[in-house]
C-alpha atoms as an extended CHARMM CRD file, in Angstrom:
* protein
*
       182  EXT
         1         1  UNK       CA            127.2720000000      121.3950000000        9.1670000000  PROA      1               0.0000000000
         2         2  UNK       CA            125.2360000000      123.3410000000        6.3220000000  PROA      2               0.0000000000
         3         3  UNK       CA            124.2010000000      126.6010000000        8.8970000000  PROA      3               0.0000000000
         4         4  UNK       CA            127.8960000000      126.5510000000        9.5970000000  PROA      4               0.0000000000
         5         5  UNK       CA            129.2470000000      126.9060000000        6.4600000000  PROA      5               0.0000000000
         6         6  UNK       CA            126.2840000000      128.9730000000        5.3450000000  PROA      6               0.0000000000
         7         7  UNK       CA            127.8610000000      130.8910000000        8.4190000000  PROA      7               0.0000000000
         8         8  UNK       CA            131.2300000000      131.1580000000        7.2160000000  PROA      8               0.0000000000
         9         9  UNK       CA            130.4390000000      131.6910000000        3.8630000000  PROA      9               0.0000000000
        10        10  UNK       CA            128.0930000000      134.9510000000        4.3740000000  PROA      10              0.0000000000
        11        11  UNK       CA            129.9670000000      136.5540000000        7.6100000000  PROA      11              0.0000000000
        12        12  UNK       CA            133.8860000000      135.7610000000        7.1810000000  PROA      12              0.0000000000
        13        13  UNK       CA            133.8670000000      135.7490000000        2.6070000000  PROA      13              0.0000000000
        14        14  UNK       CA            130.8290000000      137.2050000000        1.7610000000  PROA      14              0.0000000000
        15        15  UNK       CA            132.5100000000      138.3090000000       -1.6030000000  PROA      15              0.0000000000
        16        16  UNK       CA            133.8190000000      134.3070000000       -2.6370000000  PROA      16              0.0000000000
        17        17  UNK       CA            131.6210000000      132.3210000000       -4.6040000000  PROA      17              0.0000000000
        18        18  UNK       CA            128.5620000000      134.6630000000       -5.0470000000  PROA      18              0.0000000000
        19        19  UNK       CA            127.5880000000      132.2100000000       -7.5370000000  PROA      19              0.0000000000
        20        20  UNK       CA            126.8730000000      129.6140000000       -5.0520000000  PROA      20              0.0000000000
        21        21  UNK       CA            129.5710000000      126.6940000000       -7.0520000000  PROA      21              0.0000000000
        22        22  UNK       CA            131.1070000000      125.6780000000       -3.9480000000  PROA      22              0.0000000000
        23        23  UNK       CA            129.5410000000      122.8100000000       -2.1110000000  PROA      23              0.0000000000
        24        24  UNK       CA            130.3100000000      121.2900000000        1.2080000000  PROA      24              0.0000000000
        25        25  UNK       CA            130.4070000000      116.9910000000        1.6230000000  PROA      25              0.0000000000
        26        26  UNK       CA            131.2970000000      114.7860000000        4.0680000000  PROA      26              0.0000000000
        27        27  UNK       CA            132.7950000000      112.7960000000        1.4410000000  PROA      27              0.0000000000
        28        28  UNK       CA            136.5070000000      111.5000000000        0.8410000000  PROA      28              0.0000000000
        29        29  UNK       CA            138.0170000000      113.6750000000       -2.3210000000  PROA      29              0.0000000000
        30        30  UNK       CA            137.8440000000      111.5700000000       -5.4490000000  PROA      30              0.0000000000
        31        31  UNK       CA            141.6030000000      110.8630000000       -6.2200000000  PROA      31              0.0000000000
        32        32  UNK       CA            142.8730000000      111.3290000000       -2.3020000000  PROA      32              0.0000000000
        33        33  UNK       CA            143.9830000000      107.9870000000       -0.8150000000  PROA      33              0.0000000000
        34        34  UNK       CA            143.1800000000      109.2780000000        2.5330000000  PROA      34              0.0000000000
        35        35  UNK       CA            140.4220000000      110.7280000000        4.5940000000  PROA      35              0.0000000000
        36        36  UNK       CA            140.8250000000      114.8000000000        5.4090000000  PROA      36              0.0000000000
        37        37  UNK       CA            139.4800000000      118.3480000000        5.8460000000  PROA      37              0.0000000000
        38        38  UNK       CA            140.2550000000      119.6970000000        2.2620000000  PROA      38              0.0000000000
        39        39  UNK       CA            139.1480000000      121.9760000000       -0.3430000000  PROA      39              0.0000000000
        40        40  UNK       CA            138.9700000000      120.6260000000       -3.9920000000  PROA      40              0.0000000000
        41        41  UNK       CA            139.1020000000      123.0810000000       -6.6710000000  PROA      41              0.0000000000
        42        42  UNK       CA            138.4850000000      120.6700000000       -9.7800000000  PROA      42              0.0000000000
        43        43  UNK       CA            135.0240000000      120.2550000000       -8.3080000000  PROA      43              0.0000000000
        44        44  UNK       CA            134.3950000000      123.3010000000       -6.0800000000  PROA      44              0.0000000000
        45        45  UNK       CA            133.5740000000      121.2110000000       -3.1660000000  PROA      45              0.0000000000
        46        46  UNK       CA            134.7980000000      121.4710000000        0.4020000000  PROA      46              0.0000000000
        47        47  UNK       CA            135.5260000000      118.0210000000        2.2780000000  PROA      47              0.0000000000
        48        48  UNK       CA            134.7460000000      118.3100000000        5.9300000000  PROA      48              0.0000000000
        49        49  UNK       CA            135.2520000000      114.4420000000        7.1190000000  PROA      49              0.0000000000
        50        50  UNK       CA            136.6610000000      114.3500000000       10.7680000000  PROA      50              0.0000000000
        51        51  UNK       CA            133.9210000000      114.8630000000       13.2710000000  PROA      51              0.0000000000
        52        52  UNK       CA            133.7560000000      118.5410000000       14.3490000000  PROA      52              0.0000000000
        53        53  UNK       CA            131.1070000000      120.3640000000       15.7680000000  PROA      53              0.0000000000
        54        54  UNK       CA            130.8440000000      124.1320000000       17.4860000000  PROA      54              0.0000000000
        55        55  UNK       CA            133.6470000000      126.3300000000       16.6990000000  PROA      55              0.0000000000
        56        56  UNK       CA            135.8140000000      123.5520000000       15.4710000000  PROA      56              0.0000000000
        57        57  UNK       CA            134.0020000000      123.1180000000       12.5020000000  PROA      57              0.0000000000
        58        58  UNK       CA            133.8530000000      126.6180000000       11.5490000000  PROA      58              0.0000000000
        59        59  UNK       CA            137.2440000000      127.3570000000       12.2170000000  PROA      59              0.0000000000
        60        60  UNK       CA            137.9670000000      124.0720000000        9.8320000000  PROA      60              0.0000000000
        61        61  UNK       CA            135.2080000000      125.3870000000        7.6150000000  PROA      61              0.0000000000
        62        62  UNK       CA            137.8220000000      129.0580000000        7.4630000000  PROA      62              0.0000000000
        63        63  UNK       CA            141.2520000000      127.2330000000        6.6300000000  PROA      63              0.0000000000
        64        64  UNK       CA            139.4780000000      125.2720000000        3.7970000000  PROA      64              0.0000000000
        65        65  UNK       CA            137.3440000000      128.0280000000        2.1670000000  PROA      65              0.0000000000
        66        66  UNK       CA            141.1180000000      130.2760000000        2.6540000000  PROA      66              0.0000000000
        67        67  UNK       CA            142.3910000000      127.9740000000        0.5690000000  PROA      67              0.0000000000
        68        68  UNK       CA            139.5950000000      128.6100000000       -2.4500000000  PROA      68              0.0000000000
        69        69  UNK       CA            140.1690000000      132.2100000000       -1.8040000000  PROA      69              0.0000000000
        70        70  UNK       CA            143.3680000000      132.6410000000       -2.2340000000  PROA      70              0.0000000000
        71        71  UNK       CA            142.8700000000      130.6590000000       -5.6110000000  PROA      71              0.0000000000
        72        72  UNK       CA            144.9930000000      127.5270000000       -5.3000000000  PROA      72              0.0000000000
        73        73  UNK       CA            146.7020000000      127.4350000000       -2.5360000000  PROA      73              0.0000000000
        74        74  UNK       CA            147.5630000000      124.3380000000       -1.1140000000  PROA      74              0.0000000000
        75        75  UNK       CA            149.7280000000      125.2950000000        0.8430000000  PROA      75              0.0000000000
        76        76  UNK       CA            149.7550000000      127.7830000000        4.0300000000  PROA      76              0.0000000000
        77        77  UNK       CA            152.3580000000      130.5070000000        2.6470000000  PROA      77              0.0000000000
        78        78  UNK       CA            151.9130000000      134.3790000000        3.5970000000  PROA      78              0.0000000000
        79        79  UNK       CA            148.5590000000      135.2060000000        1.2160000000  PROA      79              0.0000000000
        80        80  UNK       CA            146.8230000000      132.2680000000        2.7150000000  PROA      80              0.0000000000
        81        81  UNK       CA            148.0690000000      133.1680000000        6.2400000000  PROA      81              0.0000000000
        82        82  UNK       CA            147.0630000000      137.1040000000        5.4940000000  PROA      82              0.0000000000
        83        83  UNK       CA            143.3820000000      135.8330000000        4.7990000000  PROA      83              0.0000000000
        84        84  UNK       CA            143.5370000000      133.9780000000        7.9000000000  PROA      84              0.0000000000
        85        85  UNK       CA            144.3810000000      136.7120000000       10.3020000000  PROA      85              0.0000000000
        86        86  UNK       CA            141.8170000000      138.8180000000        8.2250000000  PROA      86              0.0000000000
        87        87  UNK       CA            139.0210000000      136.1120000000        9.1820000000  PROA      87              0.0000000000
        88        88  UNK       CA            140.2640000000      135.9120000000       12.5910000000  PROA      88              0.0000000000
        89        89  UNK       CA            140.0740000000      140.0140000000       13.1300000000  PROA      89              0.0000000000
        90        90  UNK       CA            136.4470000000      140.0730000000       11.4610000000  PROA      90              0.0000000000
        91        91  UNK       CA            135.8520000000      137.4010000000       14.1700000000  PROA      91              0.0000000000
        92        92  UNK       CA            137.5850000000      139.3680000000       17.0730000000  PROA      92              0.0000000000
        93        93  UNK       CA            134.7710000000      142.5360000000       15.8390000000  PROA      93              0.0000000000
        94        94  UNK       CA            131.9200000000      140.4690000000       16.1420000000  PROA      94              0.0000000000
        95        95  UNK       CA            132.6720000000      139.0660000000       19.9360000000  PROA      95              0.0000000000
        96        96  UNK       CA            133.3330000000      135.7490000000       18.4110000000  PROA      96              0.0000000000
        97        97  UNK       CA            136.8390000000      135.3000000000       20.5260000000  PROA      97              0.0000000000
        98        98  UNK       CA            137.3620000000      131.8970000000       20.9440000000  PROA      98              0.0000000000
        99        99  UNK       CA            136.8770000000      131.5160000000       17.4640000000  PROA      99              0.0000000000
       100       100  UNK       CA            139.3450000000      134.5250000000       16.6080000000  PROA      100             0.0000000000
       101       101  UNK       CA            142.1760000000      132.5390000000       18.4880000000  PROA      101             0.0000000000
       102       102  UNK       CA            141.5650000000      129.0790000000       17.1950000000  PROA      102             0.0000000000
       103       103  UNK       CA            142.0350000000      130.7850000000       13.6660000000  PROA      103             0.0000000000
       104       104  UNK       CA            145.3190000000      132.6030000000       14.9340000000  PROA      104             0.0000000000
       105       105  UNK       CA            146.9250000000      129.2300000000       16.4910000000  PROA      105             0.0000000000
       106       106  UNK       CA            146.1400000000      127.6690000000       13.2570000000  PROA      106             0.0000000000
       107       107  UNK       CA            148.0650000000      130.1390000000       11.3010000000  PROA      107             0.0000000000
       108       108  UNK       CA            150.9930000000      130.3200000000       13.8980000000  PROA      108             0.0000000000
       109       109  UNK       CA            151.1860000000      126.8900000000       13.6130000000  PROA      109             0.0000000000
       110       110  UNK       CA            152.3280000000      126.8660000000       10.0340000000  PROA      110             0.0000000000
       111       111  UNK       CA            154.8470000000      130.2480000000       10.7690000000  PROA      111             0.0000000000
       112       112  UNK       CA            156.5260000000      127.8520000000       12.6390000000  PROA      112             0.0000000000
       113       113  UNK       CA            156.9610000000      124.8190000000       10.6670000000  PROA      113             0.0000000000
       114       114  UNK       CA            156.4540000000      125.8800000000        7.6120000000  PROA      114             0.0000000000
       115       115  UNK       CA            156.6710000000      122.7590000000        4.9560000000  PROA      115             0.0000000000
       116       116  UNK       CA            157.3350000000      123.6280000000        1.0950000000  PROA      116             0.0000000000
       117       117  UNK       CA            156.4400000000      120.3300000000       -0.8980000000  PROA      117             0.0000000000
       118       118  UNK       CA            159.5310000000      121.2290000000       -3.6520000000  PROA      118             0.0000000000
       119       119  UNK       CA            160.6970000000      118.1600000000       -6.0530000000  PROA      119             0.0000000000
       120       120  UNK       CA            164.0380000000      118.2530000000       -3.9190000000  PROA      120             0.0000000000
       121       121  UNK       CA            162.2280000000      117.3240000000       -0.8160000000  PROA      121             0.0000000000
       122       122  UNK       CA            159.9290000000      114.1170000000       -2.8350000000  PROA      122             0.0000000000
       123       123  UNK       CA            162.9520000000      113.1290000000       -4.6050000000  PROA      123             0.0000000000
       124       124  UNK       CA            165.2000000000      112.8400000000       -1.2550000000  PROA      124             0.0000000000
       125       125  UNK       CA            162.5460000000      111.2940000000        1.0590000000  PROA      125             0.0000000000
       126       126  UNK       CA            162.0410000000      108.6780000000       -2.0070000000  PROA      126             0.0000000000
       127       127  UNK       CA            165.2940000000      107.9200000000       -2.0990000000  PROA      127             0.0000000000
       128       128  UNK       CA            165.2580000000      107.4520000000        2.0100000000  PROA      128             0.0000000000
       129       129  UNK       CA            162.4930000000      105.7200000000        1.9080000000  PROA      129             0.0000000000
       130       130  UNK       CA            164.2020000000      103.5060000000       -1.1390000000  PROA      130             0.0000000000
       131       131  UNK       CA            167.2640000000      102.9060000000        1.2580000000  PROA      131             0.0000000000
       132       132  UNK       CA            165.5690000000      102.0000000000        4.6920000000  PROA      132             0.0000000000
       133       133  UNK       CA            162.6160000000      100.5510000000        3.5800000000  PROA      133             0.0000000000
       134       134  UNK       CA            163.6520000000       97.8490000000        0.7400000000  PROA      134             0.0000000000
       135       135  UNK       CA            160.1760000000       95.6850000000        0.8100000000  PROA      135             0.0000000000
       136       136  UNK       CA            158.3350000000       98.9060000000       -0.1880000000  PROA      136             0.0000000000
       137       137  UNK       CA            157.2640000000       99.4420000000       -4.1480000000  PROA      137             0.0000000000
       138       138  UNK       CA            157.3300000000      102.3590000000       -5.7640000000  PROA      138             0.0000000000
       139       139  UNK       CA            153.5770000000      102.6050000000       -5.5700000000  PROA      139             0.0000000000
       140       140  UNK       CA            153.7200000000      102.1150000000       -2.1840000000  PROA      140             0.0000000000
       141       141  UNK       CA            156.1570000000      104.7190000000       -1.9390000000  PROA      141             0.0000000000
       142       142  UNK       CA            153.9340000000      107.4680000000       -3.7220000000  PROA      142             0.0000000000
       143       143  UNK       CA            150.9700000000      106.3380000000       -1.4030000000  PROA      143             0.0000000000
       144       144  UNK       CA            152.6330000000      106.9600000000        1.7500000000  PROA      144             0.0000000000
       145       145  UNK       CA            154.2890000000      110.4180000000        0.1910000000  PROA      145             0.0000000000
       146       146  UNK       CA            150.3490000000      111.1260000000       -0.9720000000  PROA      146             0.0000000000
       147       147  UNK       CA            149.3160000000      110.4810000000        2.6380000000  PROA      147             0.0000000000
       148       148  UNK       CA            151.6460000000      112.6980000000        4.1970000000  PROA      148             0.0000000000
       149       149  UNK       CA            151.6720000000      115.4430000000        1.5690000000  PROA      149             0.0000000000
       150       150  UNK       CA            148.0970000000      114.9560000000        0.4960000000  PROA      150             0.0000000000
       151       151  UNK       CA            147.4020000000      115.1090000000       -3.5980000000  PROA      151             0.0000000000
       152       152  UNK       CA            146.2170000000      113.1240000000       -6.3510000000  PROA      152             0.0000000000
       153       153  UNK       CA            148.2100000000      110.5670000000       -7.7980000000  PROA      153             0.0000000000
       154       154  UNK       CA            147.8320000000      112.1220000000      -11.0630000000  PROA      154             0.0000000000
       155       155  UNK       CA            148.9710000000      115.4240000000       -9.4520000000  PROA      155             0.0000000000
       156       156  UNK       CA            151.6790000000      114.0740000000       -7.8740000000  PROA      156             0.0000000000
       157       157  UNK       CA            152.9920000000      111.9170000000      -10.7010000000  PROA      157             0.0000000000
       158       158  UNK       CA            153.0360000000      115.2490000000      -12.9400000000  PROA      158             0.0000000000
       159       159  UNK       CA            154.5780000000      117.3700000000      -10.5620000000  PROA      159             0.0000000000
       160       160  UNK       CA            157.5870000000      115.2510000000       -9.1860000000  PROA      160             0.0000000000
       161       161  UNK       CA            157.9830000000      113.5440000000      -12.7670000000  PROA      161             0.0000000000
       162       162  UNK       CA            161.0530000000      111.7770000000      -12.2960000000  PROA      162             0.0000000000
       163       163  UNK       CA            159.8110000000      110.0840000000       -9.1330000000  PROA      163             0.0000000000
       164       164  UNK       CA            159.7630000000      106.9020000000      -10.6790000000  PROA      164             0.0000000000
       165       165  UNK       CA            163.4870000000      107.0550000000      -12.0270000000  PROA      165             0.0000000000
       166       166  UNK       CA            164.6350000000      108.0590000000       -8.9560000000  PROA      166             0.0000000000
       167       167  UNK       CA            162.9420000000      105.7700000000       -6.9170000000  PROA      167             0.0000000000
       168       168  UNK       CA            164.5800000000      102.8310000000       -9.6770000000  PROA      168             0.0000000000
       169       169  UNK       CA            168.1360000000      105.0920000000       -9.1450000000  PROA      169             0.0000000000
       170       170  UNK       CA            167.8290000000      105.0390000000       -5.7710000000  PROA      170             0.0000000000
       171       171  UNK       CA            167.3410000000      100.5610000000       -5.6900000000  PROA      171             0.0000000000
       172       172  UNK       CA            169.6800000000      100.0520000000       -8.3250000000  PROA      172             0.0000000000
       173       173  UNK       CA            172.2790000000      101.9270000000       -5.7540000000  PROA      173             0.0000000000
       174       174  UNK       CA            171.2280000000      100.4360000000       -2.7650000000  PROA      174             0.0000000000
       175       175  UNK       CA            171.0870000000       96.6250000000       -4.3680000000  PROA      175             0.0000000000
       176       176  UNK       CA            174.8190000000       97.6940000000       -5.5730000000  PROA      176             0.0000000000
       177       177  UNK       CA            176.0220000000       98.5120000000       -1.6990000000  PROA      177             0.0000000000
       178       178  UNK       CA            174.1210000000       95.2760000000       -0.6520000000  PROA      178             0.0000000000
       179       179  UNK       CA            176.0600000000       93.1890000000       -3.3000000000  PROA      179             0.0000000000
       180       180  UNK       CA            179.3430000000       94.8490000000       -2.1590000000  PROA      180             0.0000000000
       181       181  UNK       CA            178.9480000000       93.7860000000        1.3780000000  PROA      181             0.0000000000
       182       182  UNK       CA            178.2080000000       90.3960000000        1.0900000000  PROA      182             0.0000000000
């Protein structure tokens, strides 16, 4: 895993991280309640935790270290995808093909379903979930949203800072239609 990212590092951004901060770990991301491929910027590490081997793993090892290029990205919008392509044409030069297209379908898949996390989207989807899912607490709401739109909790709770109101909104409303039907 090590000669791959050394790999990566020296032949697809040998400008990023000259200083040698960035590590890569097999470890979960302190703070994510789920295991996944990620790149951590708080402590310059790159999580690698599904097995891959061969051109998988470098082609993971490129979308992460994309990510700490294009400083803070989390998601895949047009400077991360740029960087992409740019990775995938250095590969294309070298004879590395099979690599080159991996790195393509990757980006193409996020052209076509392209996912902004806004507060519009978490405060909706909490108030679905609030509606068809009435057993659920509100930290078991956030977990699931944290699963499928991975983040820290603390992240999350500062960037969608009325979840919890509208998640309490959203019950009060739905205990009120209950109470009408009965």
């Amino acid at each position: 895993m090590l000669d791959a990212f050394q790999w990566v590092r020296e032949t697809l951004f040998p400008r990023w991280d000259r200083r040698r901060d960035w590590r890569l770990t097999a470890r979960r991301a302190n703070g994510y309640n789920v295991d996944l491929d990620l790149c951590d910027w708080q402590s310059k590490r790159i999580h690698v935790l599904a097995c891959h081997g061969g051109d998988e793993l470098r082609e993971v090892l490129v979308h992460e270290i994309t990510h700490a290029v294009v400083k803070h990205s989390t998601m895949h919008g047009r400077s991360w995808q740029r960087r992409m392509l740019k990775a995938a044409s250095r590969c294309r030069e070298m004879g590395e093909h099979r690599l080159a297209e991996m790195i393509r379908r990757d980006v193409e898949g996020y052209k076509e379903d392209p996912v902004r996390v806004t507060a519009v989207l978490m405060y909706e989807t909490i108030k679905d979930i609030a509606a068809e899912r009435p057993e659920m607490t509100y930290d078991a709401v956030v977990d699931y949203l944290r699963r499928e739109y991975p983040m820290r909790k603390r992240d999350f709770e500062q960037r969608f800072r009325r979840a919890r109101s509208v998640f309490v909104e959203a019950r009060r409303q739905q205990t009120w239609r209950q109470n009408r039907l009965d």
